[in-house]
C-alpha atoms as one frame of an Amber mdcrd trajectory, in Angstrom:
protein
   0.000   0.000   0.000   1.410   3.409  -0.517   2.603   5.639   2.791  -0.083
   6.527   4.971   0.888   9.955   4.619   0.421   9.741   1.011  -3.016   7.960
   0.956  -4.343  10.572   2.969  -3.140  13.635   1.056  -4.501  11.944  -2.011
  -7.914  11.544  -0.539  -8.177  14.751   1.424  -8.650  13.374   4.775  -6.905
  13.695   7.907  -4.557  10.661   9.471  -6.792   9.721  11.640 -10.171   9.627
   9.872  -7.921   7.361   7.420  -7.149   4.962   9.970 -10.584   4.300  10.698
 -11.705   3.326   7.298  -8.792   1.305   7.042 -10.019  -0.484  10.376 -13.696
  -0.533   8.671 -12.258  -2.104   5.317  -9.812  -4.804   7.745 -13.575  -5.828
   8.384 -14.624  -5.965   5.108 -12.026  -8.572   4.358 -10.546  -5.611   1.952
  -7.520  -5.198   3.497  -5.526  -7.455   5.971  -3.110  -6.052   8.910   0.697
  -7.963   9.176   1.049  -9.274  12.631   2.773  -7.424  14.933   2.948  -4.238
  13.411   0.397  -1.637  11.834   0.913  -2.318   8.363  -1.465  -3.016   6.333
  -1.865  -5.365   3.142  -4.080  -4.899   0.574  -5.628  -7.622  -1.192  -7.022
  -5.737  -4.259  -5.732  -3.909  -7.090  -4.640  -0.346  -6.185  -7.573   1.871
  -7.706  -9.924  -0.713  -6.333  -8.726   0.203  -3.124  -8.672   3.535  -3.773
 -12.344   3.762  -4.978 -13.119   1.400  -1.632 -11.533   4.146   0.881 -13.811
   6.567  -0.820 -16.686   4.716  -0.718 -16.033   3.719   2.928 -15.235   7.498
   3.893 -18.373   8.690   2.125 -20.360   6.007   4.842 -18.781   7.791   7.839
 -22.083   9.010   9.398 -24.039   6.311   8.453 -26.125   4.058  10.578 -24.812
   0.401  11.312 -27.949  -0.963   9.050 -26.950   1.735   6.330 -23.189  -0.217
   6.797 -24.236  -3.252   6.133 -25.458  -1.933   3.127 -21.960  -1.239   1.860
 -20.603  -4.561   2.861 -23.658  -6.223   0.869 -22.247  -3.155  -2.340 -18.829
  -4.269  -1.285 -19.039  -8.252  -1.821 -21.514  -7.853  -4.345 -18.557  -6.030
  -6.645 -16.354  -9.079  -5.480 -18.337 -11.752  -7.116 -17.664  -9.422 -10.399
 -13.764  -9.144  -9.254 -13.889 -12.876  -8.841 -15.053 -14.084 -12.110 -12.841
 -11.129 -13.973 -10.048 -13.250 -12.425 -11.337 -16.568 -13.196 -12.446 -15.387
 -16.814  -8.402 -14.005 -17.228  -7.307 -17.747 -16.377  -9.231 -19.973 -18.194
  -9.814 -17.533 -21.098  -8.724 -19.205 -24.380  -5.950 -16.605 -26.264  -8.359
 -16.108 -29.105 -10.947 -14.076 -27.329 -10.360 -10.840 -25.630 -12.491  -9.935
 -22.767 -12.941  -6.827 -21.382 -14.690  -6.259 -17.747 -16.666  -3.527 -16.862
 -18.086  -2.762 -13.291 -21.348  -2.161 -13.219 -23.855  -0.990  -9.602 -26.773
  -1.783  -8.040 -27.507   2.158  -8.247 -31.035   1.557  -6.113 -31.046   3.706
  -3.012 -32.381   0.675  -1.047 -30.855   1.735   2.752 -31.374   5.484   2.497
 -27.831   7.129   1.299 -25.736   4.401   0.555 -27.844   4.132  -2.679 -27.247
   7.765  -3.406 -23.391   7.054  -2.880 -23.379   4.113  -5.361 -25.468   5.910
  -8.175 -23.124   9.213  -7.760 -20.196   6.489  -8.116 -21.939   5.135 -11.123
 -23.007   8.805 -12.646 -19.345  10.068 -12.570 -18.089   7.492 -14.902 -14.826
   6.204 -13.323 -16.824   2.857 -12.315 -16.857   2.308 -16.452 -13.015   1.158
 -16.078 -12.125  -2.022 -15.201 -12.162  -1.780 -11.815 -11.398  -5.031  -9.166
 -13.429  -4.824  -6.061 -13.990  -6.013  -2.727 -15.529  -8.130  -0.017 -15.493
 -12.049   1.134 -15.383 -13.319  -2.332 -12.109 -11.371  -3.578  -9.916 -12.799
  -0.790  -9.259 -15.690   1.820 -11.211 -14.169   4.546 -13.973 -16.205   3.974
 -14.482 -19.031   6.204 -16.478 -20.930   3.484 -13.166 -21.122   1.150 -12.910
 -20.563  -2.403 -16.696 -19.061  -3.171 -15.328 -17.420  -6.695 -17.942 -17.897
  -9.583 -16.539 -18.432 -12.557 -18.220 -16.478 -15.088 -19.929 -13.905 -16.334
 -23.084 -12.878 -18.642 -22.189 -11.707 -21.447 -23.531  -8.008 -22.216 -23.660
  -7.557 -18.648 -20.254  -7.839 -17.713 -18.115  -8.903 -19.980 -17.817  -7.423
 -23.514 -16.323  -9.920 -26.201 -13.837  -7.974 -28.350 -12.780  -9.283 -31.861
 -12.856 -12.759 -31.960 -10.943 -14.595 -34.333 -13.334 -17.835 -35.822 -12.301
 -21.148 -35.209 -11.901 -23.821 -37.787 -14.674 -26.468 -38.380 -13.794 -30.492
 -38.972 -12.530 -30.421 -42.363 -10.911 -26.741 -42.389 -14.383 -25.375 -42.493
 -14.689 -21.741 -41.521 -17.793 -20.845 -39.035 -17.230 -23.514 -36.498 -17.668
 -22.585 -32.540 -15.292 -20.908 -31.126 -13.157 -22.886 -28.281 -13.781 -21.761
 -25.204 -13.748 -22.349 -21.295 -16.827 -21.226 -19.110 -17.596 -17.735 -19.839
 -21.167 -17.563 -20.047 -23.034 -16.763 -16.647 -23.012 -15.858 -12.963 -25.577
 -16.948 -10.704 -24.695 -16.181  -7.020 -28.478 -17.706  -6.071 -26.240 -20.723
  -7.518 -23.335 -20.810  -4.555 -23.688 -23.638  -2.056 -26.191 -25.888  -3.348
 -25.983 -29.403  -4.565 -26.206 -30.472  -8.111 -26.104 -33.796 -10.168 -25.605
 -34.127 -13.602 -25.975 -37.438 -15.341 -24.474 -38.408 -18.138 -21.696 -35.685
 -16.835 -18.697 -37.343 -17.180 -18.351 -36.186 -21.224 -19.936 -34.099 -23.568
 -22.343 -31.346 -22.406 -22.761 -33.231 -18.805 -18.630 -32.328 -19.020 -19.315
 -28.883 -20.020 -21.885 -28.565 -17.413 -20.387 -29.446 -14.372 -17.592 -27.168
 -14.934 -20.363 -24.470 -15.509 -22.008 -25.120 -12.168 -19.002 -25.963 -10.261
 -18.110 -22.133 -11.029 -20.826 -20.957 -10.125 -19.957 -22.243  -6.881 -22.030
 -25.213  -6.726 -20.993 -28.678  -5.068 -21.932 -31.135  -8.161 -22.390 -34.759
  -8.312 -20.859 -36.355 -11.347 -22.629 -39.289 -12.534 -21.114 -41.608 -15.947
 -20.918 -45.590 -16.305 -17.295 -44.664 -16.736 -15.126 -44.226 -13.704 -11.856
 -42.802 -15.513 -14.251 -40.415 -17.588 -15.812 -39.303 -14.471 -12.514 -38.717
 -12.354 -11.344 -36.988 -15.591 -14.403 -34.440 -14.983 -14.022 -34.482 -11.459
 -10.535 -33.333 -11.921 -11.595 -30.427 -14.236 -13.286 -28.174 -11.072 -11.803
 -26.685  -8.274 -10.731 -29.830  -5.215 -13.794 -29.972  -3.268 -16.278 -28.909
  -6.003 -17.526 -32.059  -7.562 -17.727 -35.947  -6.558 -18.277 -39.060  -8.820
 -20.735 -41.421  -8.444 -21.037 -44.041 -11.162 -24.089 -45.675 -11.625 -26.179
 -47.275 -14.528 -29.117 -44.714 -14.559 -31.827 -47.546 -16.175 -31.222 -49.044
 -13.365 -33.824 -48.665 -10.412 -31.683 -50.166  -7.914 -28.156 -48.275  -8.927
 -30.516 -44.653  -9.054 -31.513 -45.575  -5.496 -27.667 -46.044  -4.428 -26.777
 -43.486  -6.401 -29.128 -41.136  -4.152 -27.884 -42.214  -1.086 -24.301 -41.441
  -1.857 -24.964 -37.673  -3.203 -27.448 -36.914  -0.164 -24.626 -38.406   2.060
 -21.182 -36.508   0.762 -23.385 -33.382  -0.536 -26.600 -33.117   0.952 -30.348
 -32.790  -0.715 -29.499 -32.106  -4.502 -31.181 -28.639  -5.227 -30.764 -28.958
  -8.767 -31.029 -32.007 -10.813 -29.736 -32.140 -14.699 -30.863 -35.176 -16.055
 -28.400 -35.483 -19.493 -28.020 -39.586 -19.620 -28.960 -40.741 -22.689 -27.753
 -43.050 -25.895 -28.689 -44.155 -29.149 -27.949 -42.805 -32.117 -29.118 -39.477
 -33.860 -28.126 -41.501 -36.788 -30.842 -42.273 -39.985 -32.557 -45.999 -38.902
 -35.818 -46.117 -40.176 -38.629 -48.020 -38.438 -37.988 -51.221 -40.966 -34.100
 -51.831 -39.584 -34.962 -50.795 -36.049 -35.271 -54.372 -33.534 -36.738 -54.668
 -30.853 -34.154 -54.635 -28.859 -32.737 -50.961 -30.418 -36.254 -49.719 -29.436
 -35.900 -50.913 -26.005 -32.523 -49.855 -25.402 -32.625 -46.621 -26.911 -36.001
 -45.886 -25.148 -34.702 -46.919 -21.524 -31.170 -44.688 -22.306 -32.916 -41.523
 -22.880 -36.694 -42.191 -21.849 -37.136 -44.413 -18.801 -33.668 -43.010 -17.066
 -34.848 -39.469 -16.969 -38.464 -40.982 -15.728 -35.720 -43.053 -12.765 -33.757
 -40.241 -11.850 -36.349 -37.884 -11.164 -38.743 -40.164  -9.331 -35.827 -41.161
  -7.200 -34.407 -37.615  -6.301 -37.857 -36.050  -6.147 -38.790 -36.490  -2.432
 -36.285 -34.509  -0.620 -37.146 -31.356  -3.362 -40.860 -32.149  -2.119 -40.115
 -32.140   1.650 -38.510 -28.527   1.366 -40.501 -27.199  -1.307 -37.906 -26.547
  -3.794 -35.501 -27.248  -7.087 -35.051 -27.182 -10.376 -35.140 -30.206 -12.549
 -33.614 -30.081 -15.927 -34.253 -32.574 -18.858 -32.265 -33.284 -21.954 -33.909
 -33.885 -25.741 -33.166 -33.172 -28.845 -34.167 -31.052 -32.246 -35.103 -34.568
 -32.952 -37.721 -34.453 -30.511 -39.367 -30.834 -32.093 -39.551 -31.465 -36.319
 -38.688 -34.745 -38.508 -35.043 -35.092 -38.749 -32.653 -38.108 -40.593 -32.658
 -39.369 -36.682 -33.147 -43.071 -35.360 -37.192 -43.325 -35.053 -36.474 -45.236
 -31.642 -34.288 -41.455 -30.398 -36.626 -39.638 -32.012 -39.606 -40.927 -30.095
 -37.547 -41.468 -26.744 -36.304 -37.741 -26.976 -40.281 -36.836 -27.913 -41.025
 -38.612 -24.761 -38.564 -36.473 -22.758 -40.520 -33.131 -23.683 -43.579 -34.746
 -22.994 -42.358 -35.583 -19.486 -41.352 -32.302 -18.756 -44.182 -30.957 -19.631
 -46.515 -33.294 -17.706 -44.135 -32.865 -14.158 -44.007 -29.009 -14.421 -48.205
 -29.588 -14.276 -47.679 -31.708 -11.381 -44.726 -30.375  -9.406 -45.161 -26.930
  -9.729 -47.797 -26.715  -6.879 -44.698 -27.987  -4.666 -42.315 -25.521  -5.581
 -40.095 -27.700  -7.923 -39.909 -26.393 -11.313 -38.855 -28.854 -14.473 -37.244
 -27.220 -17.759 -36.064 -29.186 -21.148 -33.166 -27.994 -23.788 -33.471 -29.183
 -27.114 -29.707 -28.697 -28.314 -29.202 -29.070 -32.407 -26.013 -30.025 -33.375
 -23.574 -29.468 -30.624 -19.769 -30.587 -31.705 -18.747 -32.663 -29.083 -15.240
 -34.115 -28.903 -16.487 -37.407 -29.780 -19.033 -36.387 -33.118 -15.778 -33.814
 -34.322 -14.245 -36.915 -34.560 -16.824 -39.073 -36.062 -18.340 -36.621 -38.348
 -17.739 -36.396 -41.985 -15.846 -32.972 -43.124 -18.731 -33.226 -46.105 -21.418
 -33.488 -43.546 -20.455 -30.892 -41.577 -20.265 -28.538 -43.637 -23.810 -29.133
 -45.054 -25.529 -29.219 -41.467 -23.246 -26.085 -40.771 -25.650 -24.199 -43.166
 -28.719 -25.070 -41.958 -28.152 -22.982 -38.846 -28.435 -19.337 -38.916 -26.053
 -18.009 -36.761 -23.527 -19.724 -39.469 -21.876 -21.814 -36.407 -22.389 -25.373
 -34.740 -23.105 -25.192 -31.568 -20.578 -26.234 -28.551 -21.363 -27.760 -25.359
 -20.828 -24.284 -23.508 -23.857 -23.287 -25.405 -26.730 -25.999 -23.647 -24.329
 -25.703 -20.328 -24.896 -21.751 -19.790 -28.941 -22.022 -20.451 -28.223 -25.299
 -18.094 -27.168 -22.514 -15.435 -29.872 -20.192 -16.517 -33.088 -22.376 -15.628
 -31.050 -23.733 -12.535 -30.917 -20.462 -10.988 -33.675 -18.297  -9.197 -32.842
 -15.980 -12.608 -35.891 -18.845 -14.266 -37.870 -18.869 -11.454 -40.895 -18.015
 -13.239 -40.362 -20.868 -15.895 -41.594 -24.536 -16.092 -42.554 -26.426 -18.454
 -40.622 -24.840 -21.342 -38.328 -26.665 -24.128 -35.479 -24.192 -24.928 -33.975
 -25.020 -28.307 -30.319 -24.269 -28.151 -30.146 -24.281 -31.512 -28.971 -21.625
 -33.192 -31.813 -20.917 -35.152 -32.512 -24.350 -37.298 -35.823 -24.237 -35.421
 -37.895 -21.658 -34.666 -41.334 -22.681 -33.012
């Protein structure tokens, strides 16, 4: 920190007044005091601190309720500090991000409001400023709470991004990317489990919620795959549980183990599935493809839910989130056994949101489109791709990012006015 002399020339306050917001911001976890001496340490860039000082000597004649309301200003800026540093190391080098600070500028505890809105009038908040409170820092007793992304248009603005390359050099393709998308702080603390999570979009969106501060249940048939994922998150974020999800008996152990490592799951993405999107018409489809295809995608989600759905009954809350397919919404090349099963999905949903909403538990499908996994990039015909490329209007495929951030979306309390809706991640093919 520079001299104290210094700092209090430069904000026009005596000595003294300046060691008492630096006592007021040791409490907001701003700054920290070496022991055994009067130094202090801060733990924020230094205009952040700067702008905190004046926002803390602004509060001097406030009341103690009026105080809190800067701490709740002051961590509520941190969350946005947080995921500007999580965005700067896990952004990919060919996209440029740019944070901008934005403030709750309602005068909701008398002047504290009027303090943040001047703040936000004068036009230095516009600059990337770091801020503040539990989340920027190790004061926290709950550990590392930082969310790990951001809305886009809200806080972070995309500058020029260079396109990736399609399978077969074809130009258009989704960009690579880590989690960027959202921030949810509703989203902190609770439990999750996604099935199907240990590849794909379940991959994708585990490391979504896990940043969102979330304590997520993998759940794959593969236990390398899901110690992979596991891996992916910050240690002590996620857990595997493997378990064959058409299986009543492994759903019910499954259960068990998540409710006793995590607690009640609050929200429950329900992304197992199999089959093929592949053509099979009716006349080469067995028997036992219908069954097995139907079970995969159909009768698990039916499983899953019925097993996890008591404890979101007994406290009157959570979000349930299915998975189909474009194949589900308008005739498609597809399998007629995935078809139908991912048909049956929507169905579902719709049917449980008429049910469950009376209870406080709200259920929510996305219908992706094509979404280049690792596994189709590898399996899908340069040819092909490009002619499924331009049947999408946005003149991209989709990634798994894409389904994982609307994941996160109907999850939080952001949706909590939606059930019973299909959201087609999908770029425009289909337009309902």
């Amino acid at each position: 920190m520079p001299p104290e002399r210094e700092l209090a020339e430069r904000l026009g306050v005596s000595r003294g007044a300046l060691r008492d917001r630096l006592r007021l911001l040791e409490g907001f976890c701003v700054l920290s005091r070496r022991q055994g001496s009067g130094t202090y340490v801060r733990r924020l860039a230094p205009e952040g601190l700067e702008f905190a000082l004046d926002l803390a000597l602004s509060a001097s004649h406030l009341s103690i309720e009026s105080l809190h309301s800067v701490r709740v200003a002051l961590e509520r800026q941190a969350a946005r500090e947080a995921a500007r540093r999580a965005v700067a190391a896990l952004r990919p080098p060919a996209v440029q991000y740019k944070i901008c600070s934005t403030f709750d500028s309602s005068p909701a505890h008398g002047s504290i409001g009027a303090v943040i809105a001047a703040r936000h009038r004068e036009g230095p908040a516009r600059r990337a400023v770091p801020v503040l409170g539990r989340a920027a820092g190790a004061c926290s007793r709950g550990g590392d709470r930082t969310p790990g992304a951001v809305w886009p248009g809200r806080g972070v603005h995309h500058g020029r991004r260079r396109q990736g390359r399609a399978p077969g050099g074809m130009s258009g393709a989704a960009p690579t990317g880590t989690v960027e998308g959202m921030m949810f702080p509703d989203l902190q603390g609770k439990v999750a489990l996604v099935t199907g999570g240990s590849g794909g979009i379940g991959r994708e969106t585990v490391r979504v919620l896990a940043a969102q501060g979330m304590r997520v249940a993998v759940n794959g048939r593969d236990p390398a795959a899901i110690e992979a994922t596991v891996n992916e998150v910050p240690e002590g974020r996620a857990i595997g549980v493997a378990a064959d999800t058409t299986d009543q008996a492994a759903v019910e152990s499954m259960r068990e183990q998540v409710e006793r490592r995590l607690g009640p799951v609050d929200v429950l993405a329900v992304f197992a599935g199999g089959g093929t999107g592949r053509p099979q018409p009716i006349d080469q489809t067995s028997a036992e493809d219908w069954h097995a295809t139907v079970d995969a995608n159909l009768t698990s989600t039916f499983l899953v839910i019925r097993t996890f759905l008591p404890s979101m009954r007994e406290r009157g809350q959570g979000s349930i989130i299915t998975m189909s397919s474009l194949a589900a919404r308008t005739p498609t090349p597809a399998s007629v056994a995935y078809t139908a099963a991912k048909a049956g999905v929507i169905a579902l949903t719709k049917q449980l949101a008429y049910e469950l909403g009376p209870a406080g538990v709200r259920v929510n499908n996305v219908a992706p489109s094509t979404i280049m996994t690792e596994r189709l990039e590898r399996r899908m015909p340069p040819e092909f791709a490009e002619r499924v490329l331009a049947e999408h209007p946005l003149g991209r495929l989709g990634r798994p990012l894409d389904v994982a951030n609307v994941t996160a979306f109907l999850a939080s309390d952001a949706s909590s006015w939606l059930t019973g809706l299909t959201i087609d991640v999908a770029g425009g093919k289909w337009m309902p």
